[in-house]
C-alpha positions as CSV (number, residue, x, y, z in Angstrom):
1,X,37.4,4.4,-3.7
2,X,34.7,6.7,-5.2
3,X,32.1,5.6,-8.5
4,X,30.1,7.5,-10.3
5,X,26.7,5.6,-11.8
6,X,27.3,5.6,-15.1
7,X,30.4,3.1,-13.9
8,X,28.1,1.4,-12.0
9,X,25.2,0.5,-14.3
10,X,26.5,1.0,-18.1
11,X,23.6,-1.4,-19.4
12,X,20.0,-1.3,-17.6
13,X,19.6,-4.9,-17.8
14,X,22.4,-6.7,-16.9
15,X,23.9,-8.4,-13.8
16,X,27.7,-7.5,-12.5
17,X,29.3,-7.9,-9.5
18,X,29.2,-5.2,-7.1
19,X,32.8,-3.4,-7.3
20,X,32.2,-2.1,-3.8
21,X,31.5,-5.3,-2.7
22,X,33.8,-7.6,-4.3
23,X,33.7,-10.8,-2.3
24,X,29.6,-10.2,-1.2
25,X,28.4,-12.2,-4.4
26,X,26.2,-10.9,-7.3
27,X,24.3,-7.8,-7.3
28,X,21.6,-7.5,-10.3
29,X,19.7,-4.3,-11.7
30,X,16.6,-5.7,-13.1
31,X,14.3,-2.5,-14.2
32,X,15.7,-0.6,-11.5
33,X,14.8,-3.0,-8.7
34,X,17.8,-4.2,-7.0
35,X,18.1,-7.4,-5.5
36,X,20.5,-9.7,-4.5
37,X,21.7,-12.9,-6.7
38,X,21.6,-16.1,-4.7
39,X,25.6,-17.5,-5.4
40,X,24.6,-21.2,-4.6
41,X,21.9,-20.8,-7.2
42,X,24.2,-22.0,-10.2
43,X,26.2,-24.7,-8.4
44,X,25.4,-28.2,-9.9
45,X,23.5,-30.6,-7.7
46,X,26.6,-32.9,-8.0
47,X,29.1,-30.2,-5.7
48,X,25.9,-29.7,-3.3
49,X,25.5,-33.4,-2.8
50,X,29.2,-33.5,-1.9
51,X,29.0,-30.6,0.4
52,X,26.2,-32.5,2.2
53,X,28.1,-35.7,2.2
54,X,31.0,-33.7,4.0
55,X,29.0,-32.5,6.9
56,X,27.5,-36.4,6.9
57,X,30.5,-37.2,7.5
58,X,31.4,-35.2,10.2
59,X,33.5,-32.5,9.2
60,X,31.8,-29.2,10.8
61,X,29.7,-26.8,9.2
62,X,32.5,-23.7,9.0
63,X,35.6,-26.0,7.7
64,X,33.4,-26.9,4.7
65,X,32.1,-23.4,4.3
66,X,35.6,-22.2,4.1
67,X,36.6,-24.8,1.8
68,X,33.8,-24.8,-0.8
69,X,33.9,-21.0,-0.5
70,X,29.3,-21.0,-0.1
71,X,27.8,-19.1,3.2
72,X,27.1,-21.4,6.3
73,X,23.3,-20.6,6.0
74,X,23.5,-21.9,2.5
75,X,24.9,-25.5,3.2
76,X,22.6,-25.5,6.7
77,X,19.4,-25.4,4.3
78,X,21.6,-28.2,2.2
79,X,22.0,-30.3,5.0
80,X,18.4,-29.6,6.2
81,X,16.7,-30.5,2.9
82,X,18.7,-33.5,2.9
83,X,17.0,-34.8,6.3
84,X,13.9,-33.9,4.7
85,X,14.5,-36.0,1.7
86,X,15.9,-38.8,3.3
87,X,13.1,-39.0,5.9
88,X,14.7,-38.0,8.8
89,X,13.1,-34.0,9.4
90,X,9.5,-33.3,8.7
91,X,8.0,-30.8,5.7
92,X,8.4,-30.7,2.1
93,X,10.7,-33.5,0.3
94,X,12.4,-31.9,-3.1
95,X,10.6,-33.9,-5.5
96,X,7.0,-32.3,-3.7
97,X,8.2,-28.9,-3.6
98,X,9.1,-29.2,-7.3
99,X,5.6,-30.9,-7.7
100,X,3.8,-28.0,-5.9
101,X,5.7,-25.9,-7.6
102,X,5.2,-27.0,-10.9
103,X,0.8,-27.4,-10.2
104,X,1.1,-23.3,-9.0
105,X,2.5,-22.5,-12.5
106,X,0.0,-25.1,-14.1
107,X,-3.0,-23.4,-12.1
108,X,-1.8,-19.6,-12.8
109,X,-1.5,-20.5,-16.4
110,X,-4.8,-21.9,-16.7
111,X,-6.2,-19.3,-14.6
112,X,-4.9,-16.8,-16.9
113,X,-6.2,-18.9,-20.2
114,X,-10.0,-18.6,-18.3
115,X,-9.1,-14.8,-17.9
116,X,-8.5,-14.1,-21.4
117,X,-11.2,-16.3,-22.7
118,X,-13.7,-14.4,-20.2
119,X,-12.9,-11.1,-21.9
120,X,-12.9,-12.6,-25.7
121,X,-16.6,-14.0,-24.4
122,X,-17.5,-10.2,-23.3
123,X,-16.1,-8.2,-26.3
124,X,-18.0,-11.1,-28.8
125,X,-21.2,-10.3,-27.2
126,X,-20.6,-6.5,-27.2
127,X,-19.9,-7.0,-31.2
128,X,-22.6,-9.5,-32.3
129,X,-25.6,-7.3,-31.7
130,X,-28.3,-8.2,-33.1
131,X,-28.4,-7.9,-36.8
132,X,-31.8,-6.5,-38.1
133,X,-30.5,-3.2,-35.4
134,X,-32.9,-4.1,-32.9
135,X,-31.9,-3.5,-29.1
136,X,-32.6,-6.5,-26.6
């Protein structure tokens, strides 16, 4: 089965599913950068909590994979972010990765903010001159 690009990509910014790789999961052109959509990302925390639950409760990894139609890796990070949460595996709960995550966008904004008043501060200075014409 042959395509031609135009078939391919009709739209620059949109996101499709592969046609040559139909069960491989979403593909998305974003300003010509491909890059691969994470499938798990839209699944509501209410079916991953159940997937977790299912390996809990001792049903192996590849059964529920096949089931719930997700990767292995995928529901392996679940189930390992789940010991993390509940205590039982070392490193970063969910609630402080979202914290962290939310004081890096906090820190770039504000860095940004300084940034832009900087520059304001250095064109202001170059524009106020003095006003009798008289160099410093």
């Amino acid at each position: 089965m042959s395509f031609r690009r135009s078939e391919l990509v009709s739209v620059r910014l949109t996101r499709w599913r592969c046609p040559l790789m139909a069960d491989s999961g979403l593909w998305s052109r974003w300003l010509g950068v491909w890059k691969a959509v994470d499938h798990a990302e839209g699944l509501s925390p209410e079916f991953r909590a159940r997937a977790v639950a299912l390996v809990r409760a001792g049903k192996p990894v590849r059964e529920a994979v096949r089931e719930l139609g997700i990767s292995e890796s995928c529901l392996h990070n679940w189930v390992k972010q789940d010991r993390i949460d509940r205590g039982g595996r070392a490193g970063l709960s969910s609630k402080e990765h979202a914290d962290l995550v939310a004081a890096k966008r906090r820190i770039r904004q504000l860095e940004t903010e300084l940034e832009v008043l900087r520059e304001a501060s250095e064109i202001y200075e170059e524009l106020k001159g003095d006003p009798k014409g008289r160099s410093r």
